[in-house]
BALOBA-1460 file (C-alpha; in Angstrom, 3 decimals):
// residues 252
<rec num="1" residu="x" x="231.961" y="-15.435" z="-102.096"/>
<rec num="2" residu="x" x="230.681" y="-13.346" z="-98.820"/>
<rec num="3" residu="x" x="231.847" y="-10.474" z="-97.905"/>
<rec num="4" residu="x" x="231.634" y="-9.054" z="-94.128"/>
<rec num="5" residu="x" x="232.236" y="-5.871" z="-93.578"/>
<rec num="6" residu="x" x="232.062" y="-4.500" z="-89.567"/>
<rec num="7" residu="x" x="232.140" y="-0.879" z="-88.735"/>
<rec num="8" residu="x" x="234.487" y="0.553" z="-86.299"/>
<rec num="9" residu="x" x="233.142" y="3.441" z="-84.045"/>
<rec num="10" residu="x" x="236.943" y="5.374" z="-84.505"/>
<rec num="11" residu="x" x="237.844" y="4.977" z="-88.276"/>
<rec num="12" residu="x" x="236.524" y="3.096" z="-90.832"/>
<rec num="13" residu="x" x="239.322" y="1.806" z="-91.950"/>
<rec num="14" residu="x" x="239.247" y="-2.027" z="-92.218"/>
<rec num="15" residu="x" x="237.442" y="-4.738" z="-94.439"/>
<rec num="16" residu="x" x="237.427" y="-8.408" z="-93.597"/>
<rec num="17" residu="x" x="236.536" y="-10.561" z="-96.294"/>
<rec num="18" residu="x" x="235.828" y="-14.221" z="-96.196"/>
<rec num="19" residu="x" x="235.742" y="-16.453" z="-99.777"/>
<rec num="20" residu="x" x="233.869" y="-19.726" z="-100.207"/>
<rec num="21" residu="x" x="233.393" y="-22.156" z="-102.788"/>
<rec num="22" residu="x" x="231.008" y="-24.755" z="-103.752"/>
<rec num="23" residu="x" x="232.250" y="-28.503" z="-103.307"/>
<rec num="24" residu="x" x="231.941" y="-28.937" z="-106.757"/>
<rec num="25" residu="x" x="234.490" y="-25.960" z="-107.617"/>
<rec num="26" residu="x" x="236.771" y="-27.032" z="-104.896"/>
<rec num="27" residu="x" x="237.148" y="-30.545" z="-106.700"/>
<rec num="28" residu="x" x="237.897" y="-28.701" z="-110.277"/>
<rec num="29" residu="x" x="240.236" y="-26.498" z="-108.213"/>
<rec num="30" residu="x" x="242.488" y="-29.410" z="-106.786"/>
<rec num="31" residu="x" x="243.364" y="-31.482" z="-110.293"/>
<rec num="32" residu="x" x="245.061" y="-27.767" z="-111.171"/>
<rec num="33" residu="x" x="249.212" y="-29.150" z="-111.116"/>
<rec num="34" residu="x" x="250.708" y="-26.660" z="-108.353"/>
<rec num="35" residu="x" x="253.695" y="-24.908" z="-109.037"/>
<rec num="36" residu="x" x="255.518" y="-23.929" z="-105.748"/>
<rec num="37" residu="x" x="256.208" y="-26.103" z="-102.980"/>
<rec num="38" residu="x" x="253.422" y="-26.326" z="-100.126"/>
<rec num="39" residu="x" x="253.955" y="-23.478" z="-97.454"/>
<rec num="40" residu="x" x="251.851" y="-22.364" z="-94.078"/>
<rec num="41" residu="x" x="248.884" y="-20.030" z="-95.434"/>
<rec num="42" residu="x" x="246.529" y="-20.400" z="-92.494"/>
<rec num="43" residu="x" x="244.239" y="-21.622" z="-90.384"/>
<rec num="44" residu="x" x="241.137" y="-22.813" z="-93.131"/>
<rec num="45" residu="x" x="243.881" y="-23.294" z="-96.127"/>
<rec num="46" residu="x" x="246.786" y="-25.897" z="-95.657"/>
<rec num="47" residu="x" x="248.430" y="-24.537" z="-98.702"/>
<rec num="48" residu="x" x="247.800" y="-22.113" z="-101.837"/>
<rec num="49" residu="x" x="249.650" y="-22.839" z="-104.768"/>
<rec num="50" residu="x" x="249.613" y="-21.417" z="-107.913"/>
<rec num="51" residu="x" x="249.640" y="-22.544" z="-111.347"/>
<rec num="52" residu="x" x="250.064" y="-20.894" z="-115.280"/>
<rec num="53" residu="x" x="246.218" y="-20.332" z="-115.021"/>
<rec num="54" residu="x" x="244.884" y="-21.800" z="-111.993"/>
<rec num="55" residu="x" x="245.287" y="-21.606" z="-107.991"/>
<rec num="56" residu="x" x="245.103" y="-24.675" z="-106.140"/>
<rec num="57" residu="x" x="243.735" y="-24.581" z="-102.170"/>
<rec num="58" residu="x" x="244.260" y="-27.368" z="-100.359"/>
<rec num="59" residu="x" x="241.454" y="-27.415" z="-97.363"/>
<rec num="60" residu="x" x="242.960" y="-28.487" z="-94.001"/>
<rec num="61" residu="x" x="239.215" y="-28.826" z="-92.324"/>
<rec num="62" residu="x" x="237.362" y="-32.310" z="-93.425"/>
<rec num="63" residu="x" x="234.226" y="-31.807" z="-94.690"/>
<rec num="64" residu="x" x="230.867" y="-34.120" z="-94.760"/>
<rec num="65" residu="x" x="228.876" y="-33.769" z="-97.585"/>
<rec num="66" residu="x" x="225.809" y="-35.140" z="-97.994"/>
<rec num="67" residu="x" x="223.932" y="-36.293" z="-101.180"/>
<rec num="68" residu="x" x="221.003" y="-34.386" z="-101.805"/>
<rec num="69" residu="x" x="219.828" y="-30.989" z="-103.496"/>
<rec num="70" residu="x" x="221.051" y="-28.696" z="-100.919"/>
<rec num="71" residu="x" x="224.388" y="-26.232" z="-102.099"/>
<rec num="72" residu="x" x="227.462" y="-26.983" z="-99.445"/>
<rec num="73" residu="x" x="230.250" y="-23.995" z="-99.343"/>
<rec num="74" residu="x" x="233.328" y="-24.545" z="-98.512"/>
<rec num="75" residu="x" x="235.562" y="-21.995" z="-96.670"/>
<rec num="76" residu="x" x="238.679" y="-21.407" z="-99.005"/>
<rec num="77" residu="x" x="240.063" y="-18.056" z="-97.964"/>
<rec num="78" residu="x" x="239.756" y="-15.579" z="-95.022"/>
<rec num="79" residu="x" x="241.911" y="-12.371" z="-94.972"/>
<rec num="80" residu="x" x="241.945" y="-8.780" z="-93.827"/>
<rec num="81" residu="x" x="241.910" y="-5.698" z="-96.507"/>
<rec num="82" residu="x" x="242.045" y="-1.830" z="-95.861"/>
<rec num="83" residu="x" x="238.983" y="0.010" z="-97.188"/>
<rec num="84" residu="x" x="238.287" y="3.831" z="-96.972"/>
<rec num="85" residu="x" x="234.431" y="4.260" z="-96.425"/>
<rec num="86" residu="x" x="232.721" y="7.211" z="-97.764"/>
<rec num="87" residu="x" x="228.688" y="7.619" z="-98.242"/>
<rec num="88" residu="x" x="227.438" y="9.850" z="-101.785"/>
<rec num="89" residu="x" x="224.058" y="11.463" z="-102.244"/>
<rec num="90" residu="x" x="222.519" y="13.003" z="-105.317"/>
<rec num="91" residu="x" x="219.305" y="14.080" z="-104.148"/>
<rec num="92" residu="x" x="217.908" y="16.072" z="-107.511"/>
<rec num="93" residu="x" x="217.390" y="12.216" z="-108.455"/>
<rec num="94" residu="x" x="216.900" y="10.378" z="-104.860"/>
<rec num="95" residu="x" x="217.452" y="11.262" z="-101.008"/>
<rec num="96" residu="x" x="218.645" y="8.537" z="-100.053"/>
<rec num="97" residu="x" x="222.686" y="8.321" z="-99.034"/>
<rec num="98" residu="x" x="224.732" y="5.382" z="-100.188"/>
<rec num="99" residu="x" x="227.985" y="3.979" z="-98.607"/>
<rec num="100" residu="x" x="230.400" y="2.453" z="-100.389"/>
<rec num="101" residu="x" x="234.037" y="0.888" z="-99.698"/>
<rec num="102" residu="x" x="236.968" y="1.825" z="-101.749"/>
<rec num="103" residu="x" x="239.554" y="-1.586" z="-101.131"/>
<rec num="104" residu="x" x="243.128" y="-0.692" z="-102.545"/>
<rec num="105" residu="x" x="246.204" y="-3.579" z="-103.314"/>
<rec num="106" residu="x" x="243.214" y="-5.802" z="-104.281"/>
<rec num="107" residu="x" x="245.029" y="-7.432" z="-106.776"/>
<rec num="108" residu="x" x="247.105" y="-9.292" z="-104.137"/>
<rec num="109" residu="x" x="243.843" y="-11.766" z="-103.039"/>
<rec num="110" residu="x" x="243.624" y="-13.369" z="-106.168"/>
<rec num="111" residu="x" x="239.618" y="-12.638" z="-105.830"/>
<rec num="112" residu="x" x="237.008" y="-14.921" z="-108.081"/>
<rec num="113" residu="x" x="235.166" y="-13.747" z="-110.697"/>
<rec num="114" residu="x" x="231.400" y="-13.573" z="-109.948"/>
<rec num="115" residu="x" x="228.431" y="-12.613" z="-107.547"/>
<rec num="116" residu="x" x="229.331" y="-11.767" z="-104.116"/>
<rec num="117" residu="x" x="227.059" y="-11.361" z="-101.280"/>
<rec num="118" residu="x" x="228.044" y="-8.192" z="-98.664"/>
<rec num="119" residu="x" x="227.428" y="-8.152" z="-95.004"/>
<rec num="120" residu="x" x="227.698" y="-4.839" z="-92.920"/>
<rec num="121" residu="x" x="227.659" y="-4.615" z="-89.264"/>
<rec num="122" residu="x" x="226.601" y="-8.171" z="-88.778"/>
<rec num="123" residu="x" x="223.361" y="-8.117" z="-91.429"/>
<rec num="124" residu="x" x="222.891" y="-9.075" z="-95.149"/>
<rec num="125" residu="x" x="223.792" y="-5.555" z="-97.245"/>
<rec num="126" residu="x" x="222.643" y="-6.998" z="-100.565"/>
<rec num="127" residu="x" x="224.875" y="-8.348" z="-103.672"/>
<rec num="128" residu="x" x="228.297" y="-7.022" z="-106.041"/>
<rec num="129" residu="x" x="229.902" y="-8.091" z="-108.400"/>
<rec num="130" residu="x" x="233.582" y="-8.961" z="-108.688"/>
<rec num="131" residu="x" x="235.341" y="-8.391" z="-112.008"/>
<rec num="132" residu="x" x="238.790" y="-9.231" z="-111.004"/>
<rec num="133" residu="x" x="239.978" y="-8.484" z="-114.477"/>
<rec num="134" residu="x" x="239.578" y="-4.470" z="-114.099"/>
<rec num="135" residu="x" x="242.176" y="-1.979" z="-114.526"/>
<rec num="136" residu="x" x="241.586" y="0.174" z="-111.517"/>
<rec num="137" residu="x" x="243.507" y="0.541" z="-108.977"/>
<rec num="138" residu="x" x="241.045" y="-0.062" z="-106.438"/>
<rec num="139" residu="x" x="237.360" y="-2.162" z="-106.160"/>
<rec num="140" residu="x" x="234.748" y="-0.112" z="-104.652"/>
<rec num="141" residu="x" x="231.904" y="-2.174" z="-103.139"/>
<rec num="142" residu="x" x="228.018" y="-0.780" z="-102.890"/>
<rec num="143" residu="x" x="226.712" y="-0.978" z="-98.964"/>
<rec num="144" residu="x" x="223.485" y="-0.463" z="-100.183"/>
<rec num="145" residu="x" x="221.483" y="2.927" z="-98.072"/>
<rec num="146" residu="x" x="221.972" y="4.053" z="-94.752"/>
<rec num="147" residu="x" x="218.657" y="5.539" z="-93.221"/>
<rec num="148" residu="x" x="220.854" y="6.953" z="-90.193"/>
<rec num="149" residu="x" x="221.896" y="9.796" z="-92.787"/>
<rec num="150" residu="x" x="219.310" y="12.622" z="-93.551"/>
<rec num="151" residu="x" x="218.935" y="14.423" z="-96.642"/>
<rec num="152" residu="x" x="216.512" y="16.650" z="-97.547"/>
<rec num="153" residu="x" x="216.181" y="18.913" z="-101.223"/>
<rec num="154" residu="x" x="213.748" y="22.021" z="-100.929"/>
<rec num="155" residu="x" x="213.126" y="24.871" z="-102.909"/>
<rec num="156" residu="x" x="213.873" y="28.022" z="-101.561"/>
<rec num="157" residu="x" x="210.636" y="30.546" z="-101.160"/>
<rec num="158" residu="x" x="212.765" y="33.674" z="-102.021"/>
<rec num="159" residu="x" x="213.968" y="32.753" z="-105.197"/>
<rec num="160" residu="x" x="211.343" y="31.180" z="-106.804"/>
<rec num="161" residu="x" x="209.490" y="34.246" z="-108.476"/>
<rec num="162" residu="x" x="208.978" y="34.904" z="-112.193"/>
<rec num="163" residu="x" x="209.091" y="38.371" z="-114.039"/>
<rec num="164" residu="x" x="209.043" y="39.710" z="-117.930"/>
<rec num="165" residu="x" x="211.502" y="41.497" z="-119.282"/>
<rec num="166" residu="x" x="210.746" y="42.546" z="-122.393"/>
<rec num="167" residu="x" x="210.052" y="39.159" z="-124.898"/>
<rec num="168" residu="x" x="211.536" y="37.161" z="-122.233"/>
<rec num="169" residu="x" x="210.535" y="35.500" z="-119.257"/>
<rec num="170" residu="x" x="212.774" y="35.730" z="-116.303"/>
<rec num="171" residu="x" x="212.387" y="32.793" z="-113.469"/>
<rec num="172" residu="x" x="214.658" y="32.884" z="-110.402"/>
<rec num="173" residu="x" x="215.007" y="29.283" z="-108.647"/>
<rec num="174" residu="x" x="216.990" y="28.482" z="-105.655"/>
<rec num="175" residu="x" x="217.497" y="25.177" z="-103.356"/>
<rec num="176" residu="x" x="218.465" y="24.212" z="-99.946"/>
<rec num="177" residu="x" x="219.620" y="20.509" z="-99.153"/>
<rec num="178" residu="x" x="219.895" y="19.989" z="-95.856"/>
<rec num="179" residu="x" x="221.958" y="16.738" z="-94.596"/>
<rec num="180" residu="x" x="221.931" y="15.832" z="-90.698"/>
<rec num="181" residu="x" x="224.206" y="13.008" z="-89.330"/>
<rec num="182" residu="x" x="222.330" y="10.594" z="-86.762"/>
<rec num="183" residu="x" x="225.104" y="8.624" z="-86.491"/>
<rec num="184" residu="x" x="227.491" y="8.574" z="-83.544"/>
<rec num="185" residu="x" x="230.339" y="8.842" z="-85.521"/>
<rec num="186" residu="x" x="231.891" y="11.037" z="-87.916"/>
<rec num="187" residu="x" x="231.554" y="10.373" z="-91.715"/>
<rec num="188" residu="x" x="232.958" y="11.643" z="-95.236"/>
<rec num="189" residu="x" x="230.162" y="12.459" z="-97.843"/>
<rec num="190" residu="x" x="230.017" y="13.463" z="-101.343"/>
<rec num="191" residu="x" x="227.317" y="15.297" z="-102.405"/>
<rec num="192" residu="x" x="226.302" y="16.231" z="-105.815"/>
<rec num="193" residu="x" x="223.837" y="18.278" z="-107.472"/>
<rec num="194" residu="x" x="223.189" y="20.605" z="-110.741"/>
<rec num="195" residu="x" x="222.882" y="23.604" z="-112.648"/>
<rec num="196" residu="x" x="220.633" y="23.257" z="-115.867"/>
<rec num="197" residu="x" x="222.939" y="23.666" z="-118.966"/>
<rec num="198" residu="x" x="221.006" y="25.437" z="-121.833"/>
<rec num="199" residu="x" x="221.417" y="23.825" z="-125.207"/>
<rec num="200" residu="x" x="219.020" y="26.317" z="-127.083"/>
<rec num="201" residu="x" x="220.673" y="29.850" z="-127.268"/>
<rec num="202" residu="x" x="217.232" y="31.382" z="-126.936"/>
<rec num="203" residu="x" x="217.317" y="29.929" z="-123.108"/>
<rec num="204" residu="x" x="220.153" y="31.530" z="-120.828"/>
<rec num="205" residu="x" x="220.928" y="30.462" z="-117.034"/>
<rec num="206" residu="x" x="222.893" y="33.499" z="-115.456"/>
<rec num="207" residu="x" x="223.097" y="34.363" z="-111.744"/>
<rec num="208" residu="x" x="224.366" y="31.133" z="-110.757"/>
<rec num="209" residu="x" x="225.328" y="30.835" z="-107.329"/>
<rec num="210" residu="x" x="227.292" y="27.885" z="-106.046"/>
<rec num="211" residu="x" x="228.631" y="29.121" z="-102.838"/>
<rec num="212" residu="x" x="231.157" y="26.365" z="-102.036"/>
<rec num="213" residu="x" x="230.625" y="24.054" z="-103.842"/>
<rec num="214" residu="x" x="233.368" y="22.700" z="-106.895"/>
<rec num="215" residu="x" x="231.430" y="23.066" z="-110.096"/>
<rec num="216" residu="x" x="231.611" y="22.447" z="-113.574"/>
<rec num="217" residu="x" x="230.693" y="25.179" z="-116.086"/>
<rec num="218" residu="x" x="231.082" y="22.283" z="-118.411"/>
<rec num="219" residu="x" x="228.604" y="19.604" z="-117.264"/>
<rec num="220" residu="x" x="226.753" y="21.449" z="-114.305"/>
<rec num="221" residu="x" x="227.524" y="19.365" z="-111.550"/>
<rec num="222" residu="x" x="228.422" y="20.813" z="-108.681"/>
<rec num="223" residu="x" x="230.158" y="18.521" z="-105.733"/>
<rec num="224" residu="x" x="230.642" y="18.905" z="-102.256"/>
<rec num="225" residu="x" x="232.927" y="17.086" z="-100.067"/>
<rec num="226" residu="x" x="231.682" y="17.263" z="-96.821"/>
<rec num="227" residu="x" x="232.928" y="16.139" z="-93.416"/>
<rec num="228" residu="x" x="229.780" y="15.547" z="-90.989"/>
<rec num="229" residu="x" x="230.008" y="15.378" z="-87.167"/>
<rec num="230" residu="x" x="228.291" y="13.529" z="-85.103"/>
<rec num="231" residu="x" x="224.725" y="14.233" z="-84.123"/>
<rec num="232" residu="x" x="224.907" y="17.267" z="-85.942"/>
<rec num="233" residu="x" x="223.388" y="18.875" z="-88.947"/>
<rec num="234" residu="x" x="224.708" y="21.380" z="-92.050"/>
<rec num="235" residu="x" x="222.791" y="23.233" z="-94.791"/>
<rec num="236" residu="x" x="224.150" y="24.111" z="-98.296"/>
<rec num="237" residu="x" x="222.506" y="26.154" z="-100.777"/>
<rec num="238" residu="x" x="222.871" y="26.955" z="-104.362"/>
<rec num="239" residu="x" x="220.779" y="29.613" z="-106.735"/>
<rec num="240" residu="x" x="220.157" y="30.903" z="-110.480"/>
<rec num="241" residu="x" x="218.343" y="32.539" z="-113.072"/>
<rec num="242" residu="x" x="216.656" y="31.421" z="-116.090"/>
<rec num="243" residu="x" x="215.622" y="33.410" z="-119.114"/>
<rec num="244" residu="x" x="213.564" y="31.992" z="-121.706"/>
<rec num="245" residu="x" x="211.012" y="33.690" z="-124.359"/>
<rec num="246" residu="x" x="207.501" y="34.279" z="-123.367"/>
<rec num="247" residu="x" x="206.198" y="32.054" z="-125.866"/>
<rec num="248" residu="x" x="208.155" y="29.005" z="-125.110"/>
<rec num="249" residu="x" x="207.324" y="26.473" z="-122.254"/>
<rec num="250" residu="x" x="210.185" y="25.308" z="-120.404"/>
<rec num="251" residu="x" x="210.170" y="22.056" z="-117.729"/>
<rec num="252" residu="x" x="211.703" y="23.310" z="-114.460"/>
């Protein structure tokens, strides 16, 4: 199955998706019994009928295929599904930004089970895989990077001192991630970062400072959902302070 995606300088709101086959899964396909009468589907499929457990595609296009060792694909399907695009970035673990699709009222498509290879904009976007058998209400698809998106994680100067007071040591750490957009169009971005959670009552992080961010006392993760304009460029920043005894190393 291939999957070609095209991005839309407005709104990224649109998936096309085309399916193929391999001859040999086209023949097991068509000795499937069908079970509704043949109706128009469209211009690559005569017909799509479905069975108890099977779906049977009758091809309206002859094709030639030759023996030898080569794989032929058939074209079986070719339809249109809404997708909401949206890039994420955790860059305590790596930089990089990574767009997915979210596709909703998948279920309708009656997509294969397997391997399928994803084309963006025109180019080869790398490999997914299709589980048509999950419970979610909607299939998000990996895009693979985007090197048109920026981020950058840096300590901040100011905050990162140490002190003593008393037995303990007291070590005040701060960050700045800047993200810039070099793209010519607006985009929705989830960013995500942490706050160390102490699991040794001898080691305490107070002071925390998330600014705006959504966090979780619980788990430490604190998420941004940012809108980004065009050409332009946005800081966030988040702080706190760790107190540990003297005589105890700690891995910041």
């Amino acid at each position: 199955m291939n999957i070609n995606l095209e991005e839309d300088d407005h709104s990224l709101e649109e998936v096309v998706i085309t399916g193929y086959a391999s001859s040999s899964g086209y023949r097991k396909a068509s000795r499937s019994k069908p079970k509704r009468k043949k109706e128009s589907y469209n211009l690559t499929v005569d017909s799509k009928q479905e069975g108890i457990t099977t779906t049977r595609f009758v091809i309206k296009k002859k094709y030639t295929i030759k023996s030898n060792t080569d794989i032929t694909t058939l074209e079986i399907d070719n339809f249109d599904m809404d997708a909401t695009y949206s890039y994420y970035v955790a860059p305590e673990l790596n930089e990089n930004v990574f767009l997915t699709a979210k596709l909703g009222n998948w279920e309708q498509f009656d997509l294969l089970e397997g391997e399928a290879n994803i084309y963006f904009e025109g180019s080869y976007a790398g490999k997914t895989n299709i589980d048509p058998h999950a419970t979610t209400d909607s299939l998000m698809i990996s895009l693979g990077t985007d090197p048109n998106i920026i981020v950058k994680r840096k300590p901040l100067k100011k905050f990162k001192r140490k002190s003593f007071y008393g037995n303990n040591r007291v070590v005040d750490l701060g960050y700045s991630i800047q993200l810039k957009n070099s793209k010519q169009n607006s985009i929705h971005l989830i960013l995500e970062d942490r706050i160390p959670i102490s699991q040794n009552k001898e080691i305490k992080v107070d002071n925390i400072k998330t600014n705006d961010a959504n966090y979780d006392a619980k788990t430490g993760i604190m998420k941004w959902k940012l809108t980004i304009q065009p050409k332009t460029q946005l800081e966030k920043q988040f702080s706190y302070e760790l107190k540990y005894p003297k005589n105890k190393r700690v891995n910041l």
